[in-house]
C-alpha positions in Angstrom: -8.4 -11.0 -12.7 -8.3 -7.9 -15.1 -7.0 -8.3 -18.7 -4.6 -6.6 -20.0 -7.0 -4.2 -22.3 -8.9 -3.5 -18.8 -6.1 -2.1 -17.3 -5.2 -0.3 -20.6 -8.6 1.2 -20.5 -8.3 2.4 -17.2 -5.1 4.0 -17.0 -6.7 5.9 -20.6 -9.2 6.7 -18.4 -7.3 8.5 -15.8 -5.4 10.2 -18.4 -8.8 11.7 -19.4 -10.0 12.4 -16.0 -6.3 14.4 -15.5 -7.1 15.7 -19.2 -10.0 17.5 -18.4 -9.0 18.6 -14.9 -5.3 19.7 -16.3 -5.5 23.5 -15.0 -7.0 22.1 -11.4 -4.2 19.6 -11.3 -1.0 21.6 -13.1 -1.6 23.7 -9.1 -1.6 20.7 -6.9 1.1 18.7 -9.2 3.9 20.7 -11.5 6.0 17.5 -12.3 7.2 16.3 -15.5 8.5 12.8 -14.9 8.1 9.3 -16.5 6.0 7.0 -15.4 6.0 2.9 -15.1 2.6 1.2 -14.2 4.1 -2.5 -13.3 1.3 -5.4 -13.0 2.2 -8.0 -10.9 0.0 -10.2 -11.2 0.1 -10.0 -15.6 3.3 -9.7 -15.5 3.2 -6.5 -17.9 4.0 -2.9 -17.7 2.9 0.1 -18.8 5.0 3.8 -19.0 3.9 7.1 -19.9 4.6 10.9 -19.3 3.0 12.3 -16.4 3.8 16.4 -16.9 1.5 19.6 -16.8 -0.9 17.5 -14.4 -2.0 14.9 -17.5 -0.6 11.7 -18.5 0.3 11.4 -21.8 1.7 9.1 -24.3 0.3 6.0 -22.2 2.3 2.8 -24.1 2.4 -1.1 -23.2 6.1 -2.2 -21.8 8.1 -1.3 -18.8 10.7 2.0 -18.1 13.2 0.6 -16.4 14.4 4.4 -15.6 10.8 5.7 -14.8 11.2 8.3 -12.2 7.9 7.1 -10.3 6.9 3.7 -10.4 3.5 2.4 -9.2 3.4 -1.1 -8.6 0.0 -3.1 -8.0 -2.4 -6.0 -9.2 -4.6 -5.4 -12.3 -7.7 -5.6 -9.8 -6.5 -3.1 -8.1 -5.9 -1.0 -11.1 -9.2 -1.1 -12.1 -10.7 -0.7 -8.5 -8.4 2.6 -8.2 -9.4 4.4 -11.3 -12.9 3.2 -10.5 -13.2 5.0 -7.3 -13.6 1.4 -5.8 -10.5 1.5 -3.8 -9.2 4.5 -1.4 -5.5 4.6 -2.8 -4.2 5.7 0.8 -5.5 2.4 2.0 -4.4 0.8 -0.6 -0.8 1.9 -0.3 -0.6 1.0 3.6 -1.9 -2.1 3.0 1.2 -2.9 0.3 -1.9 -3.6 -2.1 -0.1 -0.6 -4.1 3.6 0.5 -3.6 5.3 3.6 -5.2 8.7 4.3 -6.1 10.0 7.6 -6.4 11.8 10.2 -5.0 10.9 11.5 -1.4 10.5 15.1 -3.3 8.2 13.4 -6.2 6.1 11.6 -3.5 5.7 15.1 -1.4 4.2 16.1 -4.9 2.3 13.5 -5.5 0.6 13.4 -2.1 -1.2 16.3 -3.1 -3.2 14.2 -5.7 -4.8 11.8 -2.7 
């Protein structure tokens, strides 16, 4: 099982792979909406910002009112951001589930 600091390090991670791809993704993905990372198997959250294609102000603890929230193991975290798991298969295998609305997931298919 991934630690807490693993999954912290990876969702960093994708905030600096979004960072530098920012004018690439800002096309495919013009949302500004809050964000809530939930892992089930740790039992702890994380919630950011995810707006002009970048995540930003990553922080430890749940948003209740987070307009899109992904909810997964910390394995599976790590394995996403990694490139280890396809996040497609993933989601219809319930190893990953998203909530959001059906406009914000429209949007956000554009990122698979």
């Amino acid at each position: 099982m991934a630690t807490v600091q693993d999954c912290r390090e990876a969702l960093e991670k994708l905030a600096e792979r979004l960072a530098a791809n920012a004018a690439a993704a800002r096309k495919r993905l013009d949302l500004d909406r809050t964000l809530a990372c939930r892992l089930s198997d740790l039992g702890v959250a994380f919630h950011g910002r995810l707006t002009g294609g970048q995540l930003l102000d990553i922080q430890e603890g749940d948003d209740k009112s987070a307009k899109i929230a992904l909810t997964t193991t910390s394995d599976d975290l790590v394995a996403l951001v990694r490139g280890e798991l396809d996040f497609a298969r993933a989601l219809g295998a319930r190893r990953v589930s998203i909530s959001a609305s059906p406009f914000d997931l429209l949007k956000l298919r554009k990122l698979l």
